[in-house]
C-alpha positions as a Python dict, from the first residue, in 0.01 Angstrom:
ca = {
    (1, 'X'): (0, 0, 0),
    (2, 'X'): (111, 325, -96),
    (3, 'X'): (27, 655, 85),
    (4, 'X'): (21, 986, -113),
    (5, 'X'): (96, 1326, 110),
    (6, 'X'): (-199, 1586, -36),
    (7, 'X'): (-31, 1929, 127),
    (8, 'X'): (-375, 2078, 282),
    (9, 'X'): (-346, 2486, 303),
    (10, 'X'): (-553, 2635, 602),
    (11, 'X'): (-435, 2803, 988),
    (12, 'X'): (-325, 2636, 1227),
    (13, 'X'): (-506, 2727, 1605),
    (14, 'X'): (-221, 2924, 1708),
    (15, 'X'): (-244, 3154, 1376),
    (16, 'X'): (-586, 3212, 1405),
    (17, 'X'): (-593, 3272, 1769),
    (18, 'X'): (-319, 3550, 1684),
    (19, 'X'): (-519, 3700, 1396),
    (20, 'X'): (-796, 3756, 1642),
    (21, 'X'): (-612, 3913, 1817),
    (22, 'X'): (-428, 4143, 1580),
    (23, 'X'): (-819, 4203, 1442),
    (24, 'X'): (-935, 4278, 1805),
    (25, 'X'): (-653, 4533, 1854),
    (26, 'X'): (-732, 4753, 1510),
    (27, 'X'): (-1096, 4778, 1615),
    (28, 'X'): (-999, 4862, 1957),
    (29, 'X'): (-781, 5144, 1793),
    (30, 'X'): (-1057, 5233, 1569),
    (31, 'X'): (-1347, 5296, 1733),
    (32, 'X'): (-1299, 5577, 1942),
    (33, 'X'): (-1185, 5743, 1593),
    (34, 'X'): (-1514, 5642, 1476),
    (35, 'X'): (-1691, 5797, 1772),
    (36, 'X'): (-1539, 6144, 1733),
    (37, 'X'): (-1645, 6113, 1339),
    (38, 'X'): (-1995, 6008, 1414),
    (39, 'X'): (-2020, 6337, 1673),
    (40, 'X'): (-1864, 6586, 1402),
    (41, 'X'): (-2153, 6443, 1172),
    (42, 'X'): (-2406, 6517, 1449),
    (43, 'X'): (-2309, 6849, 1482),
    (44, 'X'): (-2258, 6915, 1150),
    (45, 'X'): (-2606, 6787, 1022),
    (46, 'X'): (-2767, 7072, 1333),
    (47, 'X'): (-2538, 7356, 1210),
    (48, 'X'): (-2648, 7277, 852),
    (49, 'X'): (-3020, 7283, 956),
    (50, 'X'): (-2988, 7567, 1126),
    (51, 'X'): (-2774, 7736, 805),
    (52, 'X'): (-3022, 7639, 582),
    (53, 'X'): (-3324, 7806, 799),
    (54, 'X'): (-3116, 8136, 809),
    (55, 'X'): (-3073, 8121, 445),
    (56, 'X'): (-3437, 8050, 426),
    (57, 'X'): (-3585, 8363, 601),
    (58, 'X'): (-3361, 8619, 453),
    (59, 'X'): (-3445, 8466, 81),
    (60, 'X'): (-3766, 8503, 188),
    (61, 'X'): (-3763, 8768, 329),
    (62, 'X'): (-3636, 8928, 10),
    (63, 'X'): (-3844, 8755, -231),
    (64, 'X'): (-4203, 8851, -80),
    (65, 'X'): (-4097, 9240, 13),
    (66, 'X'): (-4168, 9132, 394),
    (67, 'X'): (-3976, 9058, 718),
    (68, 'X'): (-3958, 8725, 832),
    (69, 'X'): (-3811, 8562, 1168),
    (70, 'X'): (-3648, 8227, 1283),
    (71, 'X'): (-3772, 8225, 1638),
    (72, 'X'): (-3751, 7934, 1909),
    (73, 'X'): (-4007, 7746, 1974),
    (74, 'X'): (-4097, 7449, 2232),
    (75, 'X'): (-4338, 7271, 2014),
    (76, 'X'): (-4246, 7371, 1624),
    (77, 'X'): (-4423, 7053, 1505),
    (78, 'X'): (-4801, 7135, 1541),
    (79, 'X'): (-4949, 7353, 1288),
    (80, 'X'): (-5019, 7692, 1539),
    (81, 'X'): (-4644, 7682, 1666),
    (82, 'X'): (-4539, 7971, 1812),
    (83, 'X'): (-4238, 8138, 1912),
    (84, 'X'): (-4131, 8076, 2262),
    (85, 'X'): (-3887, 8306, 2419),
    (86, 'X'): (-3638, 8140, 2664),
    (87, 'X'): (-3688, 7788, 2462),
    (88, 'X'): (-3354, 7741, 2334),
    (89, 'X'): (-3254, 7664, 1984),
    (90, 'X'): (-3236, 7267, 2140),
    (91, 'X'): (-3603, 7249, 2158),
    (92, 'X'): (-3652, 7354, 1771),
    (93, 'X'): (-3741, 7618, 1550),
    (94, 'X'): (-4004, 7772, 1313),
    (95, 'X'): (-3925, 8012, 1003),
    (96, 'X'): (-4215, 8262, 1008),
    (97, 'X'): (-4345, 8533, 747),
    (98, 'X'): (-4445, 8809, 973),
    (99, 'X'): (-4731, 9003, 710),
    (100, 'X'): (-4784, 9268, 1042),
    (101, 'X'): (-4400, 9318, 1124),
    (102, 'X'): (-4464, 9299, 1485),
    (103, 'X'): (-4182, 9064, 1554),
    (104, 'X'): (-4380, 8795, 1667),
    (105, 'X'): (-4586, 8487, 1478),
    (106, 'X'): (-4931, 8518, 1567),
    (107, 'X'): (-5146, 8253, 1629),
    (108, 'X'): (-5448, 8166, 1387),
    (109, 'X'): (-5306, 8134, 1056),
    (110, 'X'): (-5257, 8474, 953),
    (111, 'X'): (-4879, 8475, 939),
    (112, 'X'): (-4740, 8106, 738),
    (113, 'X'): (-4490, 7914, 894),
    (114, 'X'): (-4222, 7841, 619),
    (115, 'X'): (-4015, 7585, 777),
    (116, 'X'): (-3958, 7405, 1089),
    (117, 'X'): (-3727, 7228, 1300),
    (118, 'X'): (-3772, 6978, 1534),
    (119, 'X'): (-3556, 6957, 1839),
    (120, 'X'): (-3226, 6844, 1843),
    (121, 'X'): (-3087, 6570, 2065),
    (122, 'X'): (-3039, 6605, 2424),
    (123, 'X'): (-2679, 6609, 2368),
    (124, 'X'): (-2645, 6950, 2193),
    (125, 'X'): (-2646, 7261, 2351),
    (126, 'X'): (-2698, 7585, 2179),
    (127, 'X'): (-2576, 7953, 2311),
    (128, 'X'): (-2677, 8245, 2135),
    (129, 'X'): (-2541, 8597, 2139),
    (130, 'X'): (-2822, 8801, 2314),
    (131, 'X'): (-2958, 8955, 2021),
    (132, 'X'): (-3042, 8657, 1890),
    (133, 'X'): (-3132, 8454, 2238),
    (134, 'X'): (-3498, 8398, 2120),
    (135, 'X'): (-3528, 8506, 1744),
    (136, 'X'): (-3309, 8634, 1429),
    (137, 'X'): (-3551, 8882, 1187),
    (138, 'X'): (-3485, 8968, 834),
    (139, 'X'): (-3603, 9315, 724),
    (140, 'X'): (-3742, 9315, 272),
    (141, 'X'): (-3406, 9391, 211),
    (142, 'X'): (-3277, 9042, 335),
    (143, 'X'): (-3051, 9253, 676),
    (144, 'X'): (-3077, 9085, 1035),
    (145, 'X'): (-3216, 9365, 1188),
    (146, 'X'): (-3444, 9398, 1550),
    (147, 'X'): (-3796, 9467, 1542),
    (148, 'X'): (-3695, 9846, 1543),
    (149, 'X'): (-3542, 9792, 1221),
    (150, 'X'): (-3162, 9837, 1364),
    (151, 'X'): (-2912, 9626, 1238),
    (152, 'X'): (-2812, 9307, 1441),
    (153, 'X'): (-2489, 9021, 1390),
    (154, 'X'): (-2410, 8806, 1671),
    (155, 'X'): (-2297, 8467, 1678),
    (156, 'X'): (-2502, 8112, 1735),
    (157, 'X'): (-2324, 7848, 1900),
    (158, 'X'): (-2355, 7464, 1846),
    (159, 'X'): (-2189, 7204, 2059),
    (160, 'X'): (-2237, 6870, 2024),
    (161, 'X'): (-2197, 6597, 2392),
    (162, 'X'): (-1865, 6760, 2598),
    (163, 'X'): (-1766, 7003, 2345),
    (164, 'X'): (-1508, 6844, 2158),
    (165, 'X'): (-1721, 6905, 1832),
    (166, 'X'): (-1821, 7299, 1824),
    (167, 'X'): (-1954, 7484, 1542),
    (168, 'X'): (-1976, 7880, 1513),
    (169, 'X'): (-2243, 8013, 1304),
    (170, 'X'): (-2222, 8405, 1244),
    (171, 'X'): (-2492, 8630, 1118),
    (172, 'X'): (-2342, 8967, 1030),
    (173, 'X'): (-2567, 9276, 1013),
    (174, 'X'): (-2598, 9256, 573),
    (175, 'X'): (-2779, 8902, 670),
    (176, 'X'): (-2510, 8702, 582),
    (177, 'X'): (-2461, 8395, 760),
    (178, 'X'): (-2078, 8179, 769),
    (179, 'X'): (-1995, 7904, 963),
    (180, 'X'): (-1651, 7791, 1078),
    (181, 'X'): (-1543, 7497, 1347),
    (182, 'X'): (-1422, 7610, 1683),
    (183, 'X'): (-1151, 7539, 1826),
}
């Protein structure tokens, strides 16, 4: 009787046990790389609602020859939201045409809402500039302006879980709104 030797390819238990372990340690390495990325996402997807709301009002603003606002507002989902001073950004938003220019949205469907924003996770929190704590108003000509008509910039801040993901949104007085990462 003769025996052939067929060479078999495959690991052995000790090589496998070690690529475990080699596997184990990259993912290890990885995933607090993959935590930070998934928290700059977060905050950028608020910062880019928020942008996009600005942007919103003033083009509106400008379009239909009347001011509008982006107020706070603690329930921005039902149809008669309103603004709610003192809310904080974090509990949402509305984007308002404001036909009376009385700087507020008033109830009863005179004045359309023309966006809104749902809160934001309980892991962002927002700070404002005080002159635009509760609201941010567009005058026809598309400036951030108070009720009074006097021109306004400040800065809106955005920080996502312990602040190591910040973003800085600016609105300068011509309505113009930039962004930038904090430091």
């Amino acid at each position: 009787m003769q025996f052939s030797r067929i060479k078999q390819a495959g690991l052995t238990t000790l090589e496998l046990i070690v690529t475990i372990a080699i596997a184990g340690i990259i993912i290890g390495l990885a995933i607090p790389s993959f935590d930070s990325f998934t928290a700059n996402s977060k905050v950028a997807a608020a910062n880019n609602s928020l942008v996009f709301s600005l942007q919103l009002a003033r083009s509106e603003a400008v379009e239909r020859l009347l001011p509008t606002g982006l107020c706070v507002s603690a329930n921005p989902d039902i149809e008669e939201a309103v603004c709610a001073p003192g809310a904080g950004y974090e509990s949402g938003w509305i984007v308002y045409v404001d036909a009376n220019g009385n700087g507020v949205r008033d109830s009863g469907g005179v004045e359309e809402i023309i966006n809104r924003n749902s809160a934001l996770s309980g892991a962002f929190r927002v700070t404002a500039d005080t002159a635009f704590e509760d609201q941010i108003y567009f005058n026809d000509s598309g400036n951030s302006v108070n009720v009074a008509g006097i021109p306004l910039s400040g800065v809106i801040e955005i920080d996502y879980a312990d602040g190591s993901q910040v973003r800085e949104l600016t609105v300068s007085a011509n309505g113009r709104v930039s962004t930038k990462t904090a430091p």
